[in-house]
C-alpha positions in Angstrom: 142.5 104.2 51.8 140.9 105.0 55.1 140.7 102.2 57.7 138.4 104.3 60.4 134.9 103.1 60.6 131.8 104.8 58.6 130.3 107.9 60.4 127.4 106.6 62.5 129.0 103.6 63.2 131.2 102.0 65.4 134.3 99.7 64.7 134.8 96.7 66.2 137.8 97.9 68.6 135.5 100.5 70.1 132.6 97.7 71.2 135.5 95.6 72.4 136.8 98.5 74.8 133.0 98.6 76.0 132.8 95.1 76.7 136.2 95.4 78.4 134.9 98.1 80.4 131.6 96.4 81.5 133.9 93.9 82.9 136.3 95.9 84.3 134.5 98.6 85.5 131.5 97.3 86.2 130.8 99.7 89.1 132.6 102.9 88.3 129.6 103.0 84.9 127.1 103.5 87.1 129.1 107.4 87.5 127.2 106.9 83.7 127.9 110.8 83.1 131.8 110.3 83.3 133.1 106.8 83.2 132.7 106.6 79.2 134.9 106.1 76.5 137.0 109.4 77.4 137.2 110.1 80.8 137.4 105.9 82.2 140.9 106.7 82.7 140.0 109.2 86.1 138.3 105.9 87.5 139.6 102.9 89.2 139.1 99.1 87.8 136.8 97.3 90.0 138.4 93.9 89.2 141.1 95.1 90.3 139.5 96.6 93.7 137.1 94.6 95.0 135.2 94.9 97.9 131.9 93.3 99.8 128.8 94.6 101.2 126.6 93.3 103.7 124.2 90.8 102.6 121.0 92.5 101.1 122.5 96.0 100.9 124.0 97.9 97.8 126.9 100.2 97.7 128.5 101.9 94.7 132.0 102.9 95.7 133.0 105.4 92.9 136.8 105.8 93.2 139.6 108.0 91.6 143.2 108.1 91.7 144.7 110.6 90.3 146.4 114.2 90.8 143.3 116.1 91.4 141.3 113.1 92.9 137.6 113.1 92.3 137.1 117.0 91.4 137.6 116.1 88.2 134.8 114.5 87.7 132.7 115.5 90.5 129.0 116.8 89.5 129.6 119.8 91.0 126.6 120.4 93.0 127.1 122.6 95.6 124.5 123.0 98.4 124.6 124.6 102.1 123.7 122.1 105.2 120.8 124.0 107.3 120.4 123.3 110.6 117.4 120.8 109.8 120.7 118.7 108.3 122.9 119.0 111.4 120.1 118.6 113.9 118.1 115.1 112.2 120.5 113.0 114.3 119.0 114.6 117.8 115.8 115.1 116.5 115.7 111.0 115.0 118.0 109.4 117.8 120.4 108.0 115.6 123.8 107.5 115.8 125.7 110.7 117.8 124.9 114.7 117.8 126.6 117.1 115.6 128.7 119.1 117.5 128.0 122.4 115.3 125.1 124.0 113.7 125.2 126.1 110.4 125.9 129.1 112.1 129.5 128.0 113.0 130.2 126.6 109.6 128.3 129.3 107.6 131.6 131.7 107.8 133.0 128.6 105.9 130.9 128.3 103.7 130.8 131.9 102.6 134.7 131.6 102.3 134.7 128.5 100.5 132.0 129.5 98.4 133.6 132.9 97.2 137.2 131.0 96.3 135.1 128.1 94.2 132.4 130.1 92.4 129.2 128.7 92.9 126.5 129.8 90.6 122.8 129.9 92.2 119.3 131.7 92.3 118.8 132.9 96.3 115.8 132.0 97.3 115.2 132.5 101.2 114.5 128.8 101.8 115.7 127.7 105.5 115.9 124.3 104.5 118.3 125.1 101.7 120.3 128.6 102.9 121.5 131.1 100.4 125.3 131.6 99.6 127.8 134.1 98.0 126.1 133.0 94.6 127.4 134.4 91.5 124.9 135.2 88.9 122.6 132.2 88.3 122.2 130.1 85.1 119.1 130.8 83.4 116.3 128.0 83.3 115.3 126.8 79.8 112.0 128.0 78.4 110.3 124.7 79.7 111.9 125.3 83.3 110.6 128.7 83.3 106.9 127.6 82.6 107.0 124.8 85.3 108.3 127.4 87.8 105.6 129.7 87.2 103.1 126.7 87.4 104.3 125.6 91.0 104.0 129.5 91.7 101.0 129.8 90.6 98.6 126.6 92.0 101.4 126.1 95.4 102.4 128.9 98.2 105.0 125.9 99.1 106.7 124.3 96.4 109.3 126.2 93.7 111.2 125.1 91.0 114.8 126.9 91.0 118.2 126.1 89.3 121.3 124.1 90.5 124.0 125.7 92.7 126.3 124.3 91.2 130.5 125.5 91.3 130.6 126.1 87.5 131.3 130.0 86.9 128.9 131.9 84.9 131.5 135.1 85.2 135.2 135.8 84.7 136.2 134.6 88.4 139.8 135.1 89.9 141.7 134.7 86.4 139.2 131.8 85.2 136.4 132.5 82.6 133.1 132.0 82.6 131.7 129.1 81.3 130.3 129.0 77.7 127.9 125.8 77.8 130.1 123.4 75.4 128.9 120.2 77.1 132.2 118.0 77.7 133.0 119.3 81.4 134.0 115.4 82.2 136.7 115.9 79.3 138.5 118.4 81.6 137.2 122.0 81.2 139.7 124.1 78.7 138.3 127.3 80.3 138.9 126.1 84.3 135.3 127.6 84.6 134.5 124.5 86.7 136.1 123.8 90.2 138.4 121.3 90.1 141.5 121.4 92.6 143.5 121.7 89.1 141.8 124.7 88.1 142.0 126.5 91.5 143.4 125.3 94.4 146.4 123.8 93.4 147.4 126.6 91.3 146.9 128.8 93.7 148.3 127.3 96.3 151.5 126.6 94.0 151.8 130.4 93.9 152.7 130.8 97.6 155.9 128.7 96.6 155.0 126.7 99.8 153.5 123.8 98.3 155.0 120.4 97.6 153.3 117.7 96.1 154.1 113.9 96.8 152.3 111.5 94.6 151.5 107.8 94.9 150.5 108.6 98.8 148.2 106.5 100.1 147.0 107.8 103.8 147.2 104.5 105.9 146.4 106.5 109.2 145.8 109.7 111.0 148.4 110.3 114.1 146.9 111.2 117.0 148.2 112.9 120.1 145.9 111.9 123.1 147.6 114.5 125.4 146.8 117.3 123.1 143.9 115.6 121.8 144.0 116.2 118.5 145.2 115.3 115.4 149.4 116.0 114.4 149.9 114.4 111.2 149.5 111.6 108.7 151.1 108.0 108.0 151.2 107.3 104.5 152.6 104.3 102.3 154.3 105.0 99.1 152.2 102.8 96.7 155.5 102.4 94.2 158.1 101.8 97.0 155.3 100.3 99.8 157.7 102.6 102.3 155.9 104.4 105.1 156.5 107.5 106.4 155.2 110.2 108.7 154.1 114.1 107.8 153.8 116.5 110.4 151.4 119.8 110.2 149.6 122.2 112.6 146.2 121.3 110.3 145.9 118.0 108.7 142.6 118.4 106.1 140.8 115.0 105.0 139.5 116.0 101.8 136.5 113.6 99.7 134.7 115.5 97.4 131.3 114.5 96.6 130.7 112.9 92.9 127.0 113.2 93.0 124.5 111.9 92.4 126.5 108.3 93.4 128.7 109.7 96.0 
């Protein structure tokens, strides 16, 4: 005798782990395309983590903690800052002046963008600049037909497809992805970016790297002679021991997990 639940329906166990998570994770749900039944695992426990917000305001802090941090379940949206981004603080007076425009970052961004793999249509837009695109995905039938509508009654509205750092083309050893639907399950074909598909592998190739889990970063160290930043102090979150890491470039990595991050 079976003793799994009729197809269609769900047991009893499975709507308590919902209710568990509700209450646990109350939160980390809102991320509603990851933080299910599969994939809770990547995502902190909010009762567990609490924090506040200031009286009238909402914040959804969407947190991971695991090897591969939050490109694992990142959305994978992948756009260019124009200079309409990094100049809004002068132009708005608020808060301080970006010290670059796009044209010191955009060597950056073409580097970054030709390791990842971002998919995208160009389109000559200066609000949203062009990258090193691999071939776009194609826009449903229904897409299509809205795209030529905006074409056809606006000279200033268009309707184009996602940048987005999902391959659509074999791509430095990964292959191109074939549209199964699960990518929050962990992608079998690495054909999204995740720092397990790409940069940790790659960068376990030079034989140079060394990874040291249960870090938590508790500050940056800063020498005010040389102004500028020397290493890291972490805490071991098993041990609760600090210690200090030295390097010539220290990178402070938060991928975005759109659209809640």
């Amino acid at each position: 005798m079976s003793n799994t639940s009729p197809p269609g329906n769900c047991s009893t166990e499975d709507g308590n782990k919902r209710q568990e998570r509700a209450k646990t994770q109350f939160v980390q749900r809102e991320c509603y395309y990851a933080c299910d039944e599969y994939s809770h695992h990547f995502f902190v426990k909010d009762s567990e983590n609490p924090y506040t917000n200031a009286p009238g305001t909402k914040f959804s802090w969407i947190r991971g903690r695991q090897m591969g941090g939050k490109s694992i379940t990142w959305g994978r949206q992948s756009y260019r800052w124009s200079d309409l981004d990094f100049e809004a603080n002068l132009k708005d007076g608020v808060a301080a002046d970006w010290p670059i425009r796009y044209a010191d970052i955009a060597p950056w961004y073409d580097y970054v963008e030709e390791f990842a793999g971002i998919s995208g249509q160009p389109e000559g837009l200066p609000q949203l600049p062009d990258g090193k695109f691999l071939p776009p995905m194609e826009l449903t039938c229904v897409e299509q037909d809205v795209r030529d509508a905006l074409a056809k009654h606006y000279d200033d509205r268009i309707l184009t497809i996602g940048r987005s750092a999902v391959l659509t083309r074999v791509h430095k050893g990964r292959a191109a992805c074939h549209y199964c639907g699960v990518c929050h399950r962990g992608c079998i074909t690495q054909s999204y970016f995740s720092s397990l598909n790409s940069t940790l592998p790659a960068a376990a190739k030079t034989g140079k790297m060394t990874i040291r889990p249960y870090s938590v970063v508790h500050s940056v160290i800063f020498d005010s002679t040389k102004r500028r930043a020397t290493g890291l102090r972490v805490i071991d979150a098993q041990t609760k021991e600090t210690s200090e890491y030295k390097g010539r470039i220290i990178f402070l990595a938060r991928p975005r997990l759109s659209p809640h991050d």
